[in-house]
C-alpha positions as a printed Julia matrix, in Angstrom:
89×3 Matrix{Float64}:
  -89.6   103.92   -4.79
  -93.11  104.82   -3.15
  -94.92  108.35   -3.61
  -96.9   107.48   -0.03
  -96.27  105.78    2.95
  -98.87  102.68    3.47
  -98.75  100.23    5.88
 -101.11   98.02    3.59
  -97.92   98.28    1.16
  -95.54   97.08    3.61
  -97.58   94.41    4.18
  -97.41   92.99    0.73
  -93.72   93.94    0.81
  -93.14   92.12    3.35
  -94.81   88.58    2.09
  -93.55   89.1    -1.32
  -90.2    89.33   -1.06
  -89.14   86.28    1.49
  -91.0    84.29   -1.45
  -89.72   85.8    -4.23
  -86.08   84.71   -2.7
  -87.44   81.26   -1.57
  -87.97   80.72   -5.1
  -85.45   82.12   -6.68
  -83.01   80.13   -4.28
  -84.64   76.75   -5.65
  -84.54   77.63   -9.72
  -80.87   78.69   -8.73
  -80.02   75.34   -7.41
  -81.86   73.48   -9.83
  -80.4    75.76  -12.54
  -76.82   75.84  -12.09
  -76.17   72.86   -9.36
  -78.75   70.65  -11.95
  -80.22   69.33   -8.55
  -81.51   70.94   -5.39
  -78.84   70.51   -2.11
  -82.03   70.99   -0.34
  -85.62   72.11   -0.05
  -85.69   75.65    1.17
  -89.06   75.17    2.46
  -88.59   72.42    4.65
  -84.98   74.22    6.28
  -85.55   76.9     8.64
  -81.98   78.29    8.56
  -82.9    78.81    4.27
  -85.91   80.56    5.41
  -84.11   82.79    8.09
  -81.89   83.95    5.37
  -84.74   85.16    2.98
  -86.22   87.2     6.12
  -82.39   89.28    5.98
  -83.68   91.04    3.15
  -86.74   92.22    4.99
  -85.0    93.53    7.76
  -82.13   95.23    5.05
  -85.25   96.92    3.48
  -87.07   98.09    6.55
  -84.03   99.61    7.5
  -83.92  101.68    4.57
  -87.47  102.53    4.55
  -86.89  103.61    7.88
  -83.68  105.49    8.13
  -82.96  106.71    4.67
  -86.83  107.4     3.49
  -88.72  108.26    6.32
  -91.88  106.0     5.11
  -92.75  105.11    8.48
  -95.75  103.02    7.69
  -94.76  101.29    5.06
  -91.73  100.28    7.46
  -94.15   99.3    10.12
  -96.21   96.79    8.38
  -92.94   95.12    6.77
  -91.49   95.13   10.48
  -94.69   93.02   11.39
  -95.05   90.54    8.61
  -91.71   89.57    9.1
  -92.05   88.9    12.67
  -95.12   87.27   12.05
  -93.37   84.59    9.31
  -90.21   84.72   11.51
  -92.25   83.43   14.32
  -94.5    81.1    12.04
  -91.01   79.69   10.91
  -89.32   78.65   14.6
  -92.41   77.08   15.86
  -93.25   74.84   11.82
  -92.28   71.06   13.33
């Protein structure tokens, strides 16, 4: 996966891939469903469930690949947008 351990690439990990799911969620449901059930940005429980895959992946960069960095700046963008999510009105 990674030849070096960055926390700069965690980082980016770690905003790219709640949004990636965010949108694929919403081109799913407009796909397949031919409307959306709802707007994933504007439900926090949609949003909570795109943050699983960030804490799946920072256990494996943790545990099974020893990239300690890159695990540490994933670990604190998604606390950040976890926390940015509960308080959103």
């Amino acid at each position: 996966m990674f030849k070096k351990d960055y926390f700069f690439a965690g980082v980016i990990i770690g905003i790219v891939l709640p949004f990636i799911f965010a949108v694929g969620t919403e081109l799913v449901q407009k796909q397949f469903l031919h409307h959306a059930a709802f707007n994933i940005l504007n439900s926090k429980p949609a949003l909570m469930f795109c943050f699983i895959f960030n804490v799946i992946l920072f256990r494996i960069l943790m545990v099974n690949l020893k990239k300690y960095n890159t695990g540490k700046g994933l670990l604190l963008i998604t606390i950040i947008l976890i926390f940015l999510v509960l308080i959103k009105p």
